[in-house]
C-alpha positions in Angstrom: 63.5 175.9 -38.9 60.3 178.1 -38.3 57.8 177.5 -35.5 55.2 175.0 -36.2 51.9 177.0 -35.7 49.7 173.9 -36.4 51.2 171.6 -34.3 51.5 174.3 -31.0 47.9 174.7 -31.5 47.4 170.7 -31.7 49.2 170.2 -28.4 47.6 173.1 -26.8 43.9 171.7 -27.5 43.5 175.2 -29.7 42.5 172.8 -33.6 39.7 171.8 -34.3 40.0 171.6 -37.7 42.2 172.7 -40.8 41.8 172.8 -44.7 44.0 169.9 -46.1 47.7 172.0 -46.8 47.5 174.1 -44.4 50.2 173.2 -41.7 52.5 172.8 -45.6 51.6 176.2 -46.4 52.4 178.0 -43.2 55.8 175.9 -43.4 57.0 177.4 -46.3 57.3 180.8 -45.3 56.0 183.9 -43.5 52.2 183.9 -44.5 49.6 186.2 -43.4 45.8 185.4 -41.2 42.9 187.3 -39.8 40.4 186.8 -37.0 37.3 188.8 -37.3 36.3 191.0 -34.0 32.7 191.8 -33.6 32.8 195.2 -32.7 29.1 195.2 -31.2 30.8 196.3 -27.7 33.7 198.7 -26.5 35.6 195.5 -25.1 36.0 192.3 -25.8 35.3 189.5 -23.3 36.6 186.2 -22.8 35.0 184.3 -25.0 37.1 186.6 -27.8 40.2 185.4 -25.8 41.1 182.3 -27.9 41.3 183.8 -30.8 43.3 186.7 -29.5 45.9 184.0 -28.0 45.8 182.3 -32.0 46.9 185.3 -33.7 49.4 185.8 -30.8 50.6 182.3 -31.7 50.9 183.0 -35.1 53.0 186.4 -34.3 55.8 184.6 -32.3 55.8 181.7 -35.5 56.9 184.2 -37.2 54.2 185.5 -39.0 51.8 188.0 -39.7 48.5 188.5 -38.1 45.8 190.6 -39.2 42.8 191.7 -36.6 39.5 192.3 -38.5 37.3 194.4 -37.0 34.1 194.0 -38.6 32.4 197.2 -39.1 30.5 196.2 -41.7 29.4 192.9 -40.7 28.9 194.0 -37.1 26.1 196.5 -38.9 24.7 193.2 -40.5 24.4 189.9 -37.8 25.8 186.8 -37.8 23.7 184.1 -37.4 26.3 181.1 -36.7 25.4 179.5 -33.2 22.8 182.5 -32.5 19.2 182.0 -32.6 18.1 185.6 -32.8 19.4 188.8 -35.0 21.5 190.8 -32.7 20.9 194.7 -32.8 22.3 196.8 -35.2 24.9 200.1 -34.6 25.6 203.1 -36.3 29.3 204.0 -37.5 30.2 206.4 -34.8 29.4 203.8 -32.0 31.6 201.2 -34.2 34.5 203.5 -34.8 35.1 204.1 -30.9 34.2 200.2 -30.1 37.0 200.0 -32.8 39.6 202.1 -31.0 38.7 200.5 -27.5 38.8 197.3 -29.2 42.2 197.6 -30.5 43.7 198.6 -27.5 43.1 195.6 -25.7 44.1 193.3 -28.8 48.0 195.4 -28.5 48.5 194.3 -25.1 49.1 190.6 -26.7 49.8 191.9 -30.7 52.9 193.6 -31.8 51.3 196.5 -33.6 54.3 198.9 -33.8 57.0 196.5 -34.9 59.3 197.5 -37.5 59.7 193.6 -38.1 57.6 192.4 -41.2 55.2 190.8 -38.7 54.1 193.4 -37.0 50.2 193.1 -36.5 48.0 195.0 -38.5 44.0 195.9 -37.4 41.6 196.2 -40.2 37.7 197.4 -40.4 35.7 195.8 -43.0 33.3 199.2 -43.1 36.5 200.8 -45.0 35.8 199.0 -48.0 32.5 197.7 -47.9 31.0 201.1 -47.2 31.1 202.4 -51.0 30.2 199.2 -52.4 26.6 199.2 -53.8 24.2 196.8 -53.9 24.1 196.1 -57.4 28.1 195.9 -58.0 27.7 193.4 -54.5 25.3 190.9 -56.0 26.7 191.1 -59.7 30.8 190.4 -58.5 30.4 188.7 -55.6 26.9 186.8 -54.9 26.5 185.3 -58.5 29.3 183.0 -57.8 27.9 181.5 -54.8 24.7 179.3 -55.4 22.1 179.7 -52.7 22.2 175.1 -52.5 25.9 176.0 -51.8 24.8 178.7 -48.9 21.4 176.8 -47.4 23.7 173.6 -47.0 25.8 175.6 -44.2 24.8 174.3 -40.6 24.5 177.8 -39.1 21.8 178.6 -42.0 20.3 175.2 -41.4 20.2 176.2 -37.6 18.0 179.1 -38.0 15.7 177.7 -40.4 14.9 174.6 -38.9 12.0 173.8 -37.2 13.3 174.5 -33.5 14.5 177.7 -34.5 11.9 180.7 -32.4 12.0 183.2 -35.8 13.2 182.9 -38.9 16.3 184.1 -40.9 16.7 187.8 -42.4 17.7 188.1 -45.4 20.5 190.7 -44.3 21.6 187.9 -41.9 21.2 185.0 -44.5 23.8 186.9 -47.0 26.6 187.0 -43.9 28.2 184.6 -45.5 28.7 186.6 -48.4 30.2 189.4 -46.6 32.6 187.8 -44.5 33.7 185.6 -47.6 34.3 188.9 -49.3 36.2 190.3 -46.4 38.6 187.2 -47.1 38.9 187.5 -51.1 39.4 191.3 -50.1 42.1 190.8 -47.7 43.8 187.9 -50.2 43.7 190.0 -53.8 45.1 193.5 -51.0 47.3 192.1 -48.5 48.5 188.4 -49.6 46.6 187.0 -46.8 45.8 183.3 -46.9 44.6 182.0 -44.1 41.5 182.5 -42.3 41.2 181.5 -38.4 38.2 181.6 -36.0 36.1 179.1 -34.0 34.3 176.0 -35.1 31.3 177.5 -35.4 32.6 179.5 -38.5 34.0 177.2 -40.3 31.2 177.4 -43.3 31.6 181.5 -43.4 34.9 181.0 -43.5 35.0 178.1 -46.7 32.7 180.8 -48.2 35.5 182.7 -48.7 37.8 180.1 -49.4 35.6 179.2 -52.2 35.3 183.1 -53.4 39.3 183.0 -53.6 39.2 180.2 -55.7 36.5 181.4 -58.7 36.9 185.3 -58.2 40.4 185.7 -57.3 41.9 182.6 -58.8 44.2 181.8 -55.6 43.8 179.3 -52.8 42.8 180.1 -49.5 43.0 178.4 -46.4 41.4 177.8 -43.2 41.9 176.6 -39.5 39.5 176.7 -36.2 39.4 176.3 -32.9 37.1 174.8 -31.2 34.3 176.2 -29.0 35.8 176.7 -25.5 32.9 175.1 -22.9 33.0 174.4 -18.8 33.3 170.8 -17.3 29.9 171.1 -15.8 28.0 172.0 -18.1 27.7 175.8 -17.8 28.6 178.4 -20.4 32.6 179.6 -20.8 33.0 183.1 -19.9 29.6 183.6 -17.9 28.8 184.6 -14.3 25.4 185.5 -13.0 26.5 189.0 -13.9 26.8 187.9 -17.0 30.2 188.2 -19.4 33.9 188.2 -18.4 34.9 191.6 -19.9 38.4 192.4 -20.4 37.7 196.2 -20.0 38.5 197.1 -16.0 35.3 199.1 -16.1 32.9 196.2 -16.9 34.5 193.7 -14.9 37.3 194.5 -12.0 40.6 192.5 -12.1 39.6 191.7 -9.2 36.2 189.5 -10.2 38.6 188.6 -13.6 41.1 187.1 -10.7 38.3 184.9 -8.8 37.0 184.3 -12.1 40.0 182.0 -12.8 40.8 181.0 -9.6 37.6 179.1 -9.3 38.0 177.0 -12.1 37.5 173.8 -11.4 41.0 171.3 -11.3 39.7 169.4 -15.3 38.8 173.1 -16.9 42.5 174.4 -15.0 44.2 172.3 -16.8 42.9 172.8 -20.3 42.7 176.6 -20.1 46.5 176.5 -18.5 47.4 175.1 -21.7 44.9 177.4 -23.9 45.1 180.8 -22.3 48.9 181.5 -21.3 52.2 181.0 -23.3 53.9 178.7 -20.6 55.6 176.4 -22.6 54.8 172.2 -22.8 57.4 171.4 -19.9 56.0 174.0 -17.5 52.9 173.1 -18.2 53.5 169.4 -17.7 55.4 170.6 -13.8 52.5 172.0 -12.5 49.9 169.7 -13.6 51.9 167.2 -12.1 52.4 169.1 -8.9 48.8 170.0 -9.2 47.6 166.3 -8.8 50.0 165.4 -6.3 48.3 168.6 -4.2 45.1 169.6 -6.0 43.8 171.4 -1.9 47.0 174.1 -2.7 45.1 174.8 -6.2 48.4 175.6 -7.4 47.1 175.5 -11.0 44.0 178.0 -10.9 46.6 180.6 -8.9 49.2 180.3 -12.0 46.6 180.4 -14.6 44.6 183.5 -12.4 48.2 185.2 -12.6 49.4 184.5 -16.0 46.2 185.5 -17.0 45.3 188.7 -15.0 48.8 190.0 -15.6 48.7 189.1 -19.5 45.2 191.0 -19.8 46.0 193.9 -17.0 49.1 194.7 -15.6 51.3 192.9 -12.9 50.0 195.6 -10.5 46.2 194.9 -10.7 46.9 191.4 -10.0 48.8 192.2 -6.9 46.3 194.4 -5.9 43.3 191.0 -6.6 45.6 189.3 -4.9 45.4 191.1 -1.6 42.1 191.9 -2.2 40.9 188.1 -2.1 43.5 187.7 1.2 41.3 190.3 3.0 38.5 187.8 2.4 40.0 185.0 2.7 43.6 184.7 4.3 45.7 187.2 6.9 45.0 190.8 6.1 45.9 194.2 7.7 43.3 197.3 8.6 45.7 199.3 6.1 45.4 196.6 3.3 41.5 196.8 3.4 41.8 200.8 3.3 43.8 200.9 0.7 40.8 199.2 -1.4 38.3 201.1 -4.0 34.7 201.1 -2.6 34.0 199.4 -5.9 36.6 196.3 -5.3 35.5 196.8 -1.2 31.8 196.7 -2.0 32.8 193.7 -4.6 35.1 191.4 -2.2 32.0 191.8 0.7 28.9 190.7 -1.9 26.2 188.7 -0.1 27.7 189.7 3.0 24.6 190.6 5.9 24.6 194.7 6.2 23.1 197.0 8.8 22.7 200.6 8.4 23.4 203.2 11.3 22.9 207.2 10.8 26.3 208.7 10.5 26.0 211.5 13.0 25.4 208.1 15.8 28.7 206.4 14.4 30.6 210.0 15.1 29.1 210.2 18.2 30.9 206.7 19.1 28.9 203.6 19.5 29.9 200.7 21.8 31.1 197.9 20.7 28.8 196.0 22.7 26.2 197.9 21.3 27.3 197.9 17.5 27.6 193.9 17.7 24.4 193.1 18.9 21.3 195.5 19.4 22.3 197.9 16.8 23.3 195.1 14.0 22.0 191.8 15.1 25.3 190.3 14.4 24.8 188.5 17.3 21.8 188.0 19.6 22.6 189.2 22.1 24.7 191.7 24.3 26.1 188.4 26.6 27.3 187.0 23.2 29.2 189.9 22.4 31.0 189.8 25.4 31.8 186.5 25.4 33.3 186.6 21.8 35.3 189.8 22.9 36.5 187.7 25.6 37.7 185.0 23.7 39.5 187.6 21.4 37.3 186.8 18.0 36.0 190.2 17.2 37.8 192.2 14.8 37.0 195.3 13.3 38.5 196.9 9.8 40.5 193.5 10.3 42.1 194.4 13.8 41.2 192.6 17.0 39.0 194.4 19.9 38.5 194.5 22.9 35.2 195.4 25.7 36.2 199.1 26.2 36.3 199.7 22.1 34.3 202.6 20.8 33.4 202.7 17.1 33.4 206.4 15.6 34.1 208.3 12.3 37.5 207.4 12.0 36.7 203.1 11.5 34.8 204.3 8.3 36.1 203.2 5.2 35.7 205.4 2.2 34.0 207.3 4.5 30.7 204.8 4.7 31.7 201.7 5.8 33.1 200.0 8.8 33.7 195.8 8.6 32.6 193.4 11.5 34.1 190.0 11.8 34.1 186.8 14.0 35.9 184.3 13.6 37.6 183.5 10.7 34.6 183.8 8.2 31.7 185.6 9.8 31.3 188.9 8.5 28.8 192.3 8.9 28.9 195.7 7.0 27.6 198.7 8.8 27.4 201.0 6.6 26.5 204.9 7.7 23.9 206.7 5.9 
């Protein structure tokens, strides 16, 4: 009995909506669907992340997922959900977005299977590059009435009254394109199905529709819907802006805390969404979860599932300890072993004082380096007293009166770490 892709995604909160036929037509065999992949960037970010996990879905049902990347289209802008044209790129900056691109999509997508499902990445610049303009509008655009385009809601969208600009023309025939990419893939590679998120399902009944009058076939097609917060606030943003999955762009470390601080409602729809725990487990620790919610047991299984799935098992260990140094028990030799980059990332917002170099390897009293050459405290008497009471630590390891900060407290050679207490921190940092 094959895997019921339709109903994993309906108990995973992953449907929104599905062409009459569809959950039949996947049941009668191994079928074939794409996602599109805007290219626009050299990464994706989470936002892309649900439809990665659909394909992956569709893989382990046993059949056979296509990854578009959309060369062509990302040259063009689509307007659905978007109330401005997004820039335009040229082909060289697409092709390596394309390569980057696809090898984040193979750390969920069997690519080199010998299995008939292996996954398969596509670019639709490979054959809409060498179609004119004239052969476009004459076999593809006259069967599409432009009542039939206008009555799509992201067309409506731009043009209406709210809307800041108009609609290009280039962005108004979108549609078009990614219909075509769908009759394409059907008459080329016996591909049926079309997936993506809510906000495409009228692109993507465009090219249900060109299946039906150019290629004579039926097509099919299935979103998601549009993942958003509890409060309010947008899915996938900080106040740095997107949650890459590329290292560079965003650290494991701030894709780590990024999960972790979900709140307890988003943890456990996006336990359910973004990892392939299956129902039971799932059911276990949302149970657990409520009976504890102050152990935040589910934000630390999806942050781990999730890191691991998009990193490795090692970067997680390594945000792991990382987020211990700020907040649990950490060693001098755990916060050494950091990157100035993670270091600099864990310690954010924390107060800094600078101190020229040559004074540090001189030595500077501790005395001295908590109070009048910081201000971490007010005042020499307060220093003493905290050393005292054994609540000054520096690099993580408790001092004492007679300490004598010098070269060899610097980490990555600039930086030496001040604390009091449990969450009082300082950063000199040596210039």
């Amino acid at each position: 009995m094959p895997v019921n892709f339709v109903k994993e995604l309906e108990w995973r909160g992953m449907l929104h909506d599905a062409m009459p036929g569809t959950e039949e037509h996947l049941l009668s065999g191994m079928q074939s669907a794409y996602i599109g992949f805007d290219p626009t960037a050299d990464s994706l970010h989470i936002g892309h992340l649900v439809g990665v996990m659909m394909l992956r879905h569709f893989q382990i049902a046993g059949h056979k997922p296509y990854a578009l990347i959309g060369g062509a289209t990302g040259m063009i802008g689509d307007p659905s959900g978007k109330s401005e044209e997004r820039n335009l790129l040229d082909e060289t900056t697409l092709r390596m977005n394309q390569e980057a691109i696809k090898e984040q999509l193979s750390r969920f997508l069997d690519f080199e299977s010998d299995e008939k499902n292996a996954a398969v990445l596509v670019n639709n610049y490979d054959w809409m590059k060498d179609m004119g303009f004239v052969e476009f509008i004459r076999d593809v655009g006259k069967h599409i009435t432009v009542n039939y385009m206008m009555a799509k809601d992201s067309v409506k969208k731009r043009l209406s009254a709210d809307a800041k600009e108009g609609m290009s023309f280039t962005e108004f025939t979108y549609q078009l394109v990614q219909g075509y990419d769908f009759l394409y893939l059907f008459q080329n590679f016996n591909c049926s199905l079309q997936m993506g998120g809510s906000d495409q399902w009228g692109n993507i009944t465009t090219g249900t529709e060109l299946i039906r009058r150019i290629g004579g076939g039926k097509g099919f097609a299935l979103t998601c819907p549009l993942i958003t917060k509890a409060d309010g606030t947008k899915f996938g943003k900080t106040e740095q802006g997107n949650v890459w999955l590329d290292a560079h762009r965003t650290s494991p470390y701030a894709f780590y805390q990024y999960w972790l601080n979900t709140s307890d409602e988003d943890a456990e729809r996006y336990i359910r969404i973004f990892t392939f725990l299956n129902r039971s487990e799932i059911k276990s620790l949302v149970e657990e979860h409520r009976q504890q919610p102050h152990l935040r047991g589910l934000q630390r299984r999806l942050a781990e599932e999730i890191t691991v799935m998009v990193h490795s098992r090692e970067e997680y260990d390594n945000a792991v300890a990382a987020s211990n140094i700020l907040f649990g028990k950490s060693t001098s030799e755990q916060l050494r072993k950091l990157d100035e980059a993670t270091f600099l990332e864990i310690f954010e917002g924390v107060p800094q004082a600078n101190l020229p170099k040559r004074e540090i390897e001189q030595g500077i009293d501790i005395i001295a380096a908590l109070a009048g050459k910081s201000g971490f405290l007010n005042s020499n008497g307060e220093a003493r007293r905290e050393l005292k009471q054994n609540s000054i630590s520096v690099n993580k390891e408790k001092v004492q009166e007679d300490y004598t900060i010098s070269a060899s407290d610097l980490i990555s050679g600039k930086y030496i770490l001040l604390q009091r207490g449990k969450k009082n921190y300082m950063l000199l940092v040596a210039e």
